[in-house]
N, CA, C and O atoms as a GROMACS GRO file, in nm:
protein
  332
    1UNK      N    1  -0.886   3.338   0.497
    1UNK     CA    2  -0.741   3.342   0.491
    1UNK      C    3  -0.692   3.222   0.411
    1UNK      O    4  -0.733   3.111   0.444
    2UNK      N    5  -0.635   3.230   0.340
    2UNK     CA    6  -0.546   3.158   0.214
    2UNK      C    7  -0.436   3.015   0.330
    2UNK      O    8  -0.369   3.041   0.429
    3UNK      N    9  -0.446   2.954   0.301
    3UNK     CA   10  -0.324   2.846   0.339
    3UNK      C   11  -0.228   2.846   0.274
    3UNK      O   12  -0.230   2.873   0.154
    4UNK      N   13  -0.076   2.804   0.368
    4UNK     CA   14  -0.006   2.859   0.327
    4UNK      C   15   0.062   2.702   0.290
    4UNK      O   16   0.061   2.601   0.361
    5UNK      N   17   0.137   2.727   0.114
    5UNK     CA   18   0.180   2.609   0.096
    5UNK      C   19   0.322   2.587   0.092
    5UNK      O   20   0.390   2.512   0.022
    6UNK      N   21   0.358   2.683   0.198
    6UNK     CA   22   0.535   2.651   0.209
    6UNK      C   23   0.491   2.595   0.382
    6UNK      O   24   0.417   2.631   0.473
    7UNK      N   25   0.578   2.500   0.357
    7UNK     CA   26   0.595   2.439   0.529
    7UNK      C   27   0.614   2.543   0.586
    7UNK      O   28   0.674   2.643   0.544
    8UNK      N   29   0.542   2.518   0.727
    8UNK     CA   30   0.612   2.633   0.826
    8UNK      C   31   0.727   2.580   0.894
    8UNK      O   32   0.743   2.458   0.889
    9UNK      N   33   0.823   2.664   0.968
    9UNK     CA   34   0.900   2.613   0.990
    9UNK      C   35   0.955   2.586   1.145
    9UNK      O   36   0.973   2.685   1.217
   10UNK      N   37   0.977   2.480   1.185
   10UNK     CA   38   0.975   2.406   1.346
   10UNK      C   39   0.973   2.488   1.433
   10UNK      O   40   0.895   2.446   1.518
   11UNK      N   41   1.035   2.631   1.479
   11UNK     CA   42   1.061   2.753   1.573
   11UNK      C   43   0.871   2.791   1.507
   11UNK      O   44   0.770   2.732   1.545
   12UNK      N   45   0.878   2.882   1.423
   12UNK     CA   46   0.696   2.858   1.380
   12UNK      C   47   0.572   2.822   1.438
   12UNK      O   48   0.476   2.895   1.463
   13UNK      N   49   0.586   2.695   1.457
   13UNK     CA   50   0.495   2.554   1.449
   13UNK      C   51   0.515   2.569   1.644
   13UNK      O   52   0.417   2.598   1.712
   14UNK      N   53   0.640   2.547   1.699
   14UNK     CA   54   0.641   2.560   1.836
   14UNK      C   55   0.612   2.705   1.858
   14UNK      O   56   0.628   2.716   1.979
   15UNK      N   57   0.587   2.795   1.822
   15UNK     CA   58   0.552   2.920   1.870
   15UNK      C   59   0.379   2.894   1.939
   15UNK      O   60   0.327   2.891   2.051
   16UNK      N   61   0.336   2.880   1.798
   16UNK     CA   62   0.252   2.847   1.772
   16UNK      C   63   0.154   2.760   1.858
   16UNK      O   64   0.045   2.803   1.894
   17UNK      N   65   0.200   2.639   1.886
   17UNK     CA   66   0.160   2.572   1.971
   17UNK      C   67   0.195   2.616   2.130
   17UNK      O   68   0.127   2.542   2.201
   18UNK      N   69   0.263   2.695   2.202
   18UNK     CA   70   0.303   2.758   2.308
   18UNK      C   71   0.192   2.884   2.300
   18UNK      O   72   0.178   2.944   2.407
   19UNK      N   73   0.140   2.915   2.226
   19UNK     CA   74   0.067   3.053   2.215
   19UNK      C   75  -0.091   2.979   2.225
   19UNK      O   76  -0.183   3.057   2.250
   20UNK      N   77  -0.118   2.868   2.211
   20UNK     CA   78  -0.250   2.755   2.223
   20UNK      C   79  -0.246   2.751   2.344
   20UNK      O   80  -0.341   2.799   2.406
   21UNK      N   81  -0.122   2.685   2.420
   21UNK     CA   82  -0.106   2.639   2.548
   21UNK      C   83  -0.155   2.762   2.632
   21UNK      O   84  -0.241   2.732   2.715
   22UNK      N   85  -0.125   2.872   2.627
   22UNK     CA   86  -0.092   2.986   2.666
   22UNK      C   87  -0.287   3.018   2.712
   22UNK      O   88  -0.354   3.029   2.815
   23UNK      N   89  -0.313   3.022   2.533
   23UNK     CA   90  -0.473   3.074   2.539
   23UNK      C   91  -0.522   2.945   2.633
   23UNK      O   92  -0.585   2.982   2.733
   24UNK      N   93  -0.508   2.820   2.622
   24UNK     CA   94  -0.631   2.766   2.724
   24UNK      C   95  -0.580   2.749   2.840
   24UNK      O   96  -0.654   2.687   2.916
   25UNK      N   97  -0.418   2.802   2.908
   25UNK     CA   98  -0.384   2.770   3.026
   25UNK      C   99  -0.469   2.910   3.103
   25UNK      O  100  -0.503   2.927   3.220
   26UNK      N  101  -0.483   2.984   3.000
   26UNK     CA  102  -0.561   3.138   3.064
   26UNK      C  103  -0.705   3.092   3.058
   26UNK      O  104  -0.761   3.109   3.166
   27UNK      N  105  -0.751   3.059   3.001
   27UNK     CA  106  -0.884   2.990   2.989
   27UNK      C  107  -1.007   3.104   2.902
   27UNK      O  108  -1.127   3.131   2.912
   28UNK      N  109  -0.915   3.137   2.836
   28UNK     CA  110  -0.988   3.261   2.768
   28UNK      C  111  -1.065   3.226   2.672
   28UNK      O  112  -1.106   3.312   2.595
   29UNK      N  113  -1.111   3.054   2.651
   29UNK     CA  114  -1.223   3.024   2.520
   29UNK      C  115  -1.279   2.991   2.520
   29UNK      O  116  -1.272   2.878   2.570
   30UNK      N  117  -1.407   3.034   2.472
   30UNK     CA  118  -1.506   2.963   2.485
   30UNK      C  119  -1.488   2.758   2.422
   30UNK      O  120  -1.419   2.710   2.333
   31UNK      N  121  -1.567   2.704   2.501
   31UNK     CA  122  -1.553   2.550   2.492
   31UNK      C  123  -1.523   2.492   2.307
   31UNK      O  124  -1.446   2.408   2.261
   32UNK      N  125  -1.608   2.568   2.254
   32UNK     CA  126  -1.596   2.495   2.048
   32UNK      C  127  -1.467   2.565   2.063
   32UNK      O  128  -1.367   2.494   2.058
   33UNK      N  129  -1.451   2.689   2.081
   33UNK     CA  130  -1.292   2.758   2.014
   33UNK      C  131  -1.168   2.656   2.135
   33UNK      O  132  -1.057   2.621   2.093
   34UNK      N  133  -1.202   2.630   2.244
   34UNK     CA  134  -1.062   2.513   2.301
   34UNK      C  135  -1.109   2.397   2.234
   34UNK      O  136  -1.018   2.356   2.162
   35UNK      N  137  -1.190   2.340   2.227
   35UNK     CA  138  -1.168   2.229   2.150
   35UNK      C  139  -1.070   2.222   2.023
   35UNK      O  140  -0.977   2.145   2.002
   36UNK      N  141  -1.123   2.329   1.944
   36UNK     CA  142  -1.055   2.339   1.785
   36UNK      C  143  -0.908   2.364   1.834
   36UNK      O  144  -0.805   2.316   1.785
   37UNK      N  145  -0.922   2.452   1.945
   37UNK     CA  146  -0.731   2.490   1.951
   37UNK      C  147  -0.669   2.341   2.022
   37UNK      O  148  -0.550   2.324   1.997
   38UNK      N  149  -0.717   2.258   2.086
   38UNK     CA  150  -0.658   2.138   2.093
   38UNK      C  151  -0.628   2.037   2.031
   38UNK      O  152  -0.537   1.957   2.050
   39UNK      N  153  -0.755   2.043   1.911
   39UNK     CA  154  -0.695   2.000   1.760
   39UNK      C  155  -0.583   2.077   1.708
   39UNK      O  156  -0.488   2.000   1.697
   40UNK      N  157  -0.557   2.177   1.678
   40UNK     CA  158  -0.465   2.230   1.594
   40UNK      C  159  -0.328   2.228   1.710
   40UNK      O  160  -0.216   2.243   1.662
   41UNK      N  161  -0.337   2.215   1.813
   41UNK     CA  162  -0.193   2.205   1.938
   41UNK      C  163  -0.166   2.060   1.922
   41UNK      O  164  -0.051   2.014   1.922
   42UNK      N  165  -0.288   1.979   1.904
   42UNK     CA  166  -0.249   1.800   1.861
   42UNK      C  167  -0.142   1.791   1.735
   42UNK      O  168  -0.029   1.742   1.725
   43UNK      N  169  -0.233   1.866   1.641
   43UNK     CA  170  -0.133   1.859   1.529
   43UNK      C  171  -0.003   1.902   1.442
   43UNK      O  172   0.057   1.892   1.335
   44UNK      N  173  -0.010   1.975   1.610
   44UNK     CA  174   0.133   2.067   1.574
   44UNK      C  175   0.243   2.016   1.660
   44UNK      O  176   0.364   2.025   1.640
   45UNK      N  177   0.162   1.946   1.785
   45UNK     CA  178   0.270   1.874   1.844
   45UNK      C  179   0.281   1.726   1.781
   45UNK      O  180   0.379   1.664   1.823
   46UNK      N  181   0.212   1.668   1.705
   46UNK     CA  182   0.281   1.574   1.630
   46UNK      C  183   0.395   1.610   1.504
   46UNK      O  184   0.504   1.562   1.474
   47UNK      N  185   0.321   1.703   1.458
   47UNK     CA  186   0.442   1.723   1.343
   47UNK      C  187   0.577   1.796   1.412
   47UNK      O  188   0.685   1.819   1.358
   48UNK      N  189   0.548   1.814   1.499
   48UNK     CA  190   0.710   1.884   1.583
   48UNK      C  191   0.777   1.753   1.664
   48UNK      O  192   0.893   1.755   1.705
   49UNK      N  193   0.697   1.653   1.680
   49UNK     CA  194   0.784   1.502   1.759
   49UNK      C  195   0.836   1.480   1.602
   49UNK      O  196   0.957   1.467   1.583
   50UNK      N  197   0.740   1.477   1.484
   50UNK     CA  198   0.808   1.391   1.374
   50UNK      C  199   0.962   1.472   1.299
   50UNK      O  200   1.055   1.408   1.249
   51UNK      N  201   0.953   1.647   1.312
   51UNK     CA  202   1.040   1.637   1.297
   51UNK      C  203   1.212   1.600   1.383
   51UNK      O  204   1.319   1.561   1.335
   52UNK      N  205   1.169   1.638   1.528
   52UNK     CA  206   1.244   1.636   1.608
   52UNK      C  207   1.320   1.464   1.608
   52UNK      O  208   1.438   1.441   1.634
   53UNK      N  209   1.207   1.349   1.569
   53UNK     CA  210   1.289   1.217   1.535
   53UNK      C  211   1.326   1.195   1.432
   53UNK      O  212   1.397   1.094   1.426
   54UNK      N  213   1.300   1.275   1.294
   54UNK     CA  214   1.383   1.272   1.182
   54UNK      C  215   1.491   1.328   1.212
   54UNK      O  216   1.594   1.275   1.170
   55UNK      N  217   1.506   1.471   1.305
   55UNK     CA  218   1.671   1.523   1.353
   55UNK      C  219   1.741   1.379   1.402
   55UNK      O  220   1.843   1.331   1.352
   56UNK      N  221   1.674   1.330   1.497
   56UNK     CA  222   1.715   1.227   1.556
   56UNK      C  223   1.771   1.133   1.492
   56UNK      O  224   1.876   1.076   1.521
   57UNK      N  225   1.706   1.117   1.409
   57UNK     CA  226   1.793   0.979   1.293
   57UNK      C  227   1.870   1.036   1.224
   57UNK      O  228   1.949   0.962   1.166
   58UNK      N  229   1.881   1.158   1.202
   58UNK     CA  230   2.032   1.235   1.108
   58UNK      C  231   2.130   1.190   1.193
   58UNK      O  232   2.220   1.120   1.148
   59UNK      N  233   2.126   1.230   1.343
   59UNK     CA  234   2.247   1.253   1.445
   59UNK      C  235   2.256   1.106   1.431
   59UNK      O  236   2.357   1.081   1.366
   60UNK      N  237   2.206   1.017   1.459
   60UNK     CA  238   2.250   0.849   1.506
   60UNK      C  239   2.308   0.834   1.397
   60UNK      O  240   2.377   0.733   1.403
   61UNK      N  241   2.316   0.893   1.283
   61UNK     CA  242   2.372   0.796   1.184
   61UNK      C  243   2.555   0.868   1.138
   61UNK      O  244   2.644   0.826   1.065
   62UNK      N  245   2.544   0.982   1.218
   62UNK     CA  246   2.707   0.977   1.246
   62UNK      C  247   2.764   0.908   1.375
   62UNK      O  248   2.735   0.900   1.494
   63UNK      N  249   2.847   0.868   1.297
   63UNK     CA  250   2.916   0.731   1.353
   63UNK      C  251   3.099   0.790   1.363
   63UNK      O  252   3.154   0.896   1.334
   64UNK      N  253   3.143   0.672   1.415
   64UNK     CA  254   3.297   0.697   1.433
   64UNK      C  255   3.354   0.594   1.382
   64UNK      O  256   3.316   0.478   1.392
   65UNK      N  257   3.474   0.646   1.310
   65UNK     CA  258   3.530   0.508   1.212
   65UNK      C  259   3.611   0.454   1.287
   65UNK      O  260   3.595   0.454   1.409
   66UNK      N  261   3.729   0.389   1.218
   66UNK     CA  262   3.824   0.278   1.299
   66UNK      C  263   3.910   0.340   1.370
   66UNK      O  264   3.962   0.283   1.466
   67UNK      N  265   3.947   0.485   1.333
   67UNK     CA  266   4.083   0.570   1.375
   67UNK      C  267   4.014   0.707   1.480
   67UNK      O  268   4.074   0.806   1.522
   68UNK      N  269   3.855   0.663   1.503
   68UNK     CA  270   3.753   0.794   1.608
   68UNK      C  271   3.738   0.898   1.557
   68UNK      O  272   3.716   1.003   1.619
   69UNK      N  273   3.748   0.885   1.408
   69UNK     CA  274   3.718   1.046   1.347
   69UNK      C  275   3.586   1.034   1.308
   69UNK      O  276   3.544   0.928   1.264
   70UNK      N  277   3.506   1.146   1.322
   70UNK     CA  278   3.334   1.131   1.294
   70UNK      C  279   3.280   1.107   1.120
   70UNK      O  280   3.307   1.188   1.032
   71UNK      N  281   3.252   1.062   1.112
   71UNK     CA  282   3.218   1.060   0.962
   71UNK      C  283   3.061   1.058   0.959
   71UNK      O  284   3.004   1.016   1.059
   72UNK      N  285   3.002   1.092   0.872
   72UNK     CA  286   2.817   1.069   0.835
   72UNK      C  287   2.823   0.962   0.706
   72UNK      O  288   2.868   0.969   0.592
   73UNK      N  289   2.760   0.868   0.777
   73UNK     CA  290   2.606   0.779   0.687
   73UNK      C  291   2.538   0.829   0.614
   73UNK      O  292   2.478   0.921   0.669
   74UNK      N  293   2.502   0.813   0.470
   74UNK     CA  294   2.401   0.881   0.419
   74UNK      C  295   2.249   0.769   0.520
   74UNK      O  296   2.236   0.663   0.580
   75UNK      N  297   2.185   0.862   0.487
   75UNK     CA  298   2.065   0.772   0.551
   75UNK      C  299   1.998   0.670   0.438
   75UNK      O  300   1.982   0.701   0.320
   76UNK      N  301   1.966   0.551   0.492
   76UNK     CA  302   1.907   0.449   0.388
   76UNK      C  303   1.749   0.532   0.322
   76UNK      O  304   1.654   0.586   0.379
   77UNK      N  305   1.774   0.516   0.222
   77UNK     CA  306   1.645   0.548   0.161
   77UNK      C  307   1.506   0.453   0.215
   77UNK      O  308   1.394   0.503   0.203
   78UNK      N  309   1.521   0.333   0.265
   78UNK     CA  310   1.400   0.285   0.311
   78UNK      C  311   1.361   0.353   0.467
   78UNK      O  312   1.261   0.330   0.535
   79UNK      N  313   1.443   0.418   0.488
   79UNK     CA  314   1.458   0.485   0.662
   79UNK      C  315   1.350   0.591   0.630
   79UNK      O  316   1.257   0.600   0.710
   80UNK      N  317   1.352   0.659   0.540
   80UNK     CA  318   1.288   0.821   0.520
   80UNK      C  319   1.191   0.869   0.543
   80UNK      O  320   1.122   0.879   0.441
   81UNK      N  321   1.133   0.918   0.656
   81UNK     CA  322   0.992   0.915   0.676
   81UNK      C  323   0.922   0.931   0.600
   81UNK      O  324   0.970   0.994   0.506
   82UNK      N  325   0.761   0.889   0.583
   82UNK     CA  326   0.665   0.949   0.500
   82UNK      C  327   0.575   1.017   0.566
   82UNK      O  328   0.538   1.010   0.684
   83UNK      N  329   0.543   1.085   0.478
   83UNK     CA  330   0.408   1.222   0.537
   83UNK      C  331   0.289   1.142   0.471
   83UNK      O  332   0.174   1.185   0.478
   0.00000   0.00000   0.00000
């Protein structure tokens, strides 16, 4: 099977990892196949914290001005996560 080179996308990625949880909460694998699926649930629950704290730093950076109306920050370019 081909890899796919468009990001998947966060709903995706948590499916995904809930459908891992799922297979070894049933215990339906043999020991090499849960291992590998706990690698690939590791790495799907990191890239789903990283995006969920990049959301996170969008929201903090609307702010309220002098008169309480919401305005957005662009985000500092040294802020930007790297992959």
């Amino acid at each position: 099977m081909a890899k796919k080179t468009k990001k998947t996308g966060f709903e995706e990625q948590l499916a995904q990892l809930e459908e891992i949880v799922r297979r070894m909460d049933a215990e339906e694998l043999p020991l090499e196949e849960a291992i590998e699926a706990y690698e690939q649930g590791m790495k799907l629950s990191i890239s789903l914290n990283k995006t969920l704290e990049e959301a996170q730093r969008k929201v903090e950076i609307l702010t309220r001005d002098a008169q309480g109306e919401m305005k957005a920050e662009p985000l500092a370019e040294d802020e930007e996560p790297h992959d």
